[in-house]
C-alpha positions in Angstrom: 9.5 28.8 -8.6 10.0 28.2 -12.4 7.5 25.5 -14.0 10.1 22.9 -14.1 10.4 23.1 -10.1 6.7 22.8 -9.6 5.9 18.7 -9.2 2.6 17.9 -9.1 1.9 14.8 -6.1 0.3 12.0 -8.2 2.8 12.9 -11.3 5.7 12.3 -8.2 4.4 8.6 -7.2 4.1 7.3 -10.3 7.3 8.9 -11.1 9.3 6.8 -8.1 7.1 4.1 -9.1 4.5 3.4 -5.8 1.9 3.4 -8.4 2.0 1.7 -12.4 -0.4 4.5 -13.9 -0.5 7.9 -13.1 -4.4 7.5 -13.4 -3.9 5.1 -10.1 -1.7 8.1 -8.2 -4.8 10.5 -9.2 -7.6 8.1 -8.1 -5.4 7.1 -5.1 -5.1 11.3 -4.1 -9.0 11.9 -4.9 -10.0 8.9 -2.6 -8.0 10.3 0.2 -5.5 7.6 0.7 -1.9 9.9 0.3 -1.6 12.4 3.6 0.8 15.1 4.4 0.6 15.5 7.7 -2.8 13.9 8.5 -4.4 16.3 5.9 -5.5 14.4 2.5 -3.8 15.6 -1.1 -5.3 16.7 -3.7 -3.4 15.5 -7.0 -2.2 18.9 -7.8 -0.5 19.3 -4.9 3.3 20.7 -5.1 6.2 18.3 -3.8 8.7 20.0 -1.7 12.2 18.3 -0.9 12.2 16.7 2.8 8.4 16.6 2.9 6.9 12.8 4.4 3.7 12.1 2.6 1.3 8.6 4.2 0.3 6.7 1.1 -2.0 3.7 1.2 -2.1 1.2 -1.1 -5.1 -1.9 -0.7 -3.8 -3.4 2.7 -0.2 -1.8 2.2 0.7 1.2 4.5 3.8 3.3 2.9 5.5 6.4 5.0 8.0 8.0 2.3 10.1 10.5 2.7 11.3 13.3 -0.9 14.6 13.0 -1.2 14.8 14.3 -4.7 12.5 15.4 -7.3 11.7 13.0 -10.1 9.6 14.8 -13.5 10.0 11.4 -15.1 9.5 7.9 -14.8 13.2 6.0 -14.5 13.8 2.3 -13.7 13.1 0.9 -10.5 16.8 1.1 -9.1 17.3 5.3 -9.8 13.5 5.7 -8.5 14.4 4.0 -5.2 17.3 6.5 -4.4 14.7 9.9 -4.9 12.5 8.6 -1.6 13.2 7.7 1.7 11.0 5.0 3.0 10.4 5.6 6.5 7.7 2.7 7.2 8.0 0.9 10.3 9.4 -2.7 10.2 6.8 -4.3 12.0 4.0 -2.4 9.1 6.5 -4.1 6.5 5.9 -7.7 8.0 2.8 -7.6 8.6 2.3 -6.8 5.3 4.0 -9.6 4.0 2.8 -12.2 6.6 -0.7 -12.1 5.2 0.2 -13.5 2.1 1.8 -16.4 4.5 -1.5 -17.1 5.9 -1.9 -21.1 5.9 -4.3 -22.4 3.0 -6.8 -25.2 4.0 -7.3 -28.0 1.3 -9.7 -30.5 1.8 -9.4 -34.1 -0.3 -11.3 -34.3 -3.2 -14.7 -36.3 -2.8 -14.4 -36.1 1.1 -18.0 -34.4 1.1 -18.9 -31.4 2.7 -17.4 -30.7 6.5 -19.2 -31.4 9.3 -20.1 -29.0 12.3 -17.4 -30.6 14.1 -14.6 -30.6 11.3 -15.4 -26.4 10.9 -15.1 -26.2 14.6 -11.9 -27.9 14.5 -10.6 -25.5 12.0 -12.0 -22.8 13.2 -9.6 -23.5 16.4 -6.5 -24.2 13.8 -6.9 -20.6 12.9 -7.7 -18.7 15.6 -10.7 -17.1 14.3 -8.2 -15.4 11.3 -10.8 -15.9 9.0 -14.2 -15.5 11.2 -17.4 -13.4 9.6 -19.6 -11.0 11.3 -23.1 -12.1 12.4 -25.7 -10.8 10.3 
């Protein structure tokens, strides 16, 4: 392989833009959160056509696919044809759904709940938001 052919894995995500530094790709690789095969990455790892890397992002799950290899970053709509994103539907929604999650206002000046108003709630939610005993 010729240098140009060589692609280094954290240069590669920020290049299709999963990531908005290239210091976040590196930090993302070191931490163990991009996976060929099950196996973690390190940064310098080289990007071969037809490869499917696991990259986690926060709460966000991506499976993507190399189409093409990408030195540089492009705009958003030529970086989206050089991966294939192969991350399940239901991963995608669920995703999505948790910044649909209902927000609870109370009235200002209402006071503080009572017992049985945060039991009340707590039965609206479904226990979404319960908190380990300690």
């Amino acid at each position: 392989m010729t240098e140009k052919e060589k692609l280094r894995i954290d240069k590669y995500l920020w290049a299709i833009r999963l990531f908005k530094t290239r210091s976040l790709a590196t930090d993302a690789c070191k931490a163990g959160r991009v996976k060929l095969d099950g196996q973690n990455l390190k940064p310098s790892a080289i990007v071969k056509v037809g490869e499917v890397y696991q990259v986690s992002k926060g709460i966000e799950k991506k499976i993507i696919e190399v189409v093409e290899l990408l030195y540089n970053r492009v705009e958003a709509k030529i970086a989206v044809t050089k991966y294939k994103d192969l991350t399940p539907e239901e991963e995608t929604y669920a995703f999505k759904s948790v910044f649909h999650a209902p927000s609870l206002k109370r009235d200002r000046g209402t006071g503080r709940p009572t017992k049985k108003d945060r039991r009340e709630t707590d039965d609206l939610l479904g226990g979404l938001f319960e908190e380990g005993e300690g």
